[in-house]
N, C-alpha and C positions, 0 to 999 in steps of 0.2 A: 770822908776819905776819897781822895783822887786816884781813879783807875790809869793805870799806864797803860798807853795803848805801845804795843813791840812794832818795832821794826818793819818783823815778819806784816801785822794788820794792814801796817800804813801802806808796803808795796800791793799787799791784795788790793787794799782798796783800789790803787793808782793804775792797776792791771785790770781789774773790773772796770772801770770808766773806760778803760782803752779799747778793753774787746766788745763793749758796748756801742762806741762811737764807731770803731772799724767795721766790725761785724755786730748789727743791731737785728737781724733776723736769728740768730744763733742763740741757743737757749747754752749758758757755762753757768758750773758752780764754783766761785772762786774763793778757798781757805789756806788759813793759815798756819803753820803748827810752828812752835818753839820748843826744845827740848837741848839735854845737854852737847853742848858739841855744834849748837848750828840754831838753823830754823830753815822753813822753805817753804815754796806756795804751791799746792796742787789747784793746776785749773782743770777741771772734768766736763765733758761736753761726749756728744757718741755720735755716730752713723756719720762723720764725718769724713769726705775725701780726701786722701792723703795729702794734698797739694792744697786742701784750705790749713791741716794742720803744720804744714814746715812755714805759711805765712802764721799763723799764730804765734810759733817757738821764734819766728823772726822779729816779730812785733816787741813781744814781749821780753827777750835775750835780754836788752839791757837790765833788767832786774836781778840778773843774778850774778854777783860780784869773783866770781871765776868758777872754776872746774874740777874734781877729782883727779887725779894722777895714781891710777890704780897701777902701774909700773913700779914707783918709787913711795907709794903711799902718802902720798901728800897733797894736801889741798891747796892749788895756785891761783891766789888774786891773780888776775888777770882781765877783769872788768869795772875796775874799784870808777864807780860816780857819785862825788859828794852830796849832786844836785836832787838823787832821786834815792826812795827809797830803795835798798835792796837785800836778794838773801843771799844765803848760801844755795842751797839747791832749789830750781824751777822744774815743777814734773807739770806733763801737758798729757793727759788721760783721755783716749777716742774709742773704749769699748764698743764694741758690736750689740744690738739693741735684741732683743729677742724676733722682732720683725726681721732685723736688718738679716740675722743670721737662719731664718727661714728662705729669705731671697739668695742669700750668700747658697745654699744648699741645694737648690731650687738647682741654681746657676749650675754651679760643682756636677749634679747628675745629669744634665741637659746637654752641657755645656762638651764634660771631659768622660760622657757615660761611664760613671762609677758610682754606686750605690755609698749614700754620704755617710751612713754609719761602720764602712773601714774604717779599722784602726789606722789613725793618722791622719782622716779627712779633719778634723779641728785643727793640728797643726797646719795642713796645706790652706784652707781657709781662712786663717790668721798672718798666713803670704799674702794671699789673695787679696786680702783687704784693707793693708799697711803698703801695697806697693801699687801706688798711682796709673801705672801702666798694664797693670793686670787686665784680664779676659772681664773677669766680674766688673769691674769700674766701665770698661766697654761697652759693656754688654749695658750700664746704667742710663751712658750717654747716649745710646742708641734710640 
């Protein structure tokens, strides 16, 4: 019996070669799901700065053959390439590492003298670390 490889496989693969050749220091997990309604590729990689992740979603955009329309409920081709594989939805996941988020906290009490276990320091640290210009990214390149 001949296994069919999906759609969904063949874009991971062509997306994992890619972020291998772009970015060859960077550790990603690249998978695939198919299910009713679709399929899509999560690539997962952490501790990554905002500004290597919008070149990722940049790189990689052509794989994913258009967009939700949460307005009017509808999903719009609007990237259709015969020549390459693609899905329906591309999620690009850059969680905080248990390190990453000792330093993030570090930061936060040093930084803006507030003791990190208030309520709401994980929301404000979850700013801090998805938006490129922040204090904390500053404070890394420093």
């Amino acid at each position: 019996m001949t296994r069919t490889v999906t759609t969904a496989a063949l874009a991971a693969k062509a997306i994992r070669a890619e972020l291998k050749e772009h970015f060859p220091s960077i550790k990603f997990k690249v998978r695939s799901e198919n299910y009713t309604g679709g399929n899509s590729v999560n690539i997962d990689t952490n501790d990554l700065h905002p500004s290597v992740i919008s070149k990722i979603k940049l790189l990689v955009a052509k794989y994913q053959y258009g967009s939700f329309d949460s307005m009017n409920d509808i999903y719009e081709y609007t990237n259709c390439n015969d020549n390459i594989p693609q899905v329906k939805y591309l999620f690009v996941n850059n969680p905080m590492s248990d390190e990453m988020r000792t330093t993030m906290y570090a930061h936060i009490t040093g930084y803006y003298d507030v003791a990190c276990y208030e309520n709401g320091v994980d929301r404000f640290a979850h700013r801090l670390y998805h938006n490129e210009d922040s204090s904390f990214w500053k404070s890394l390149a420093a």
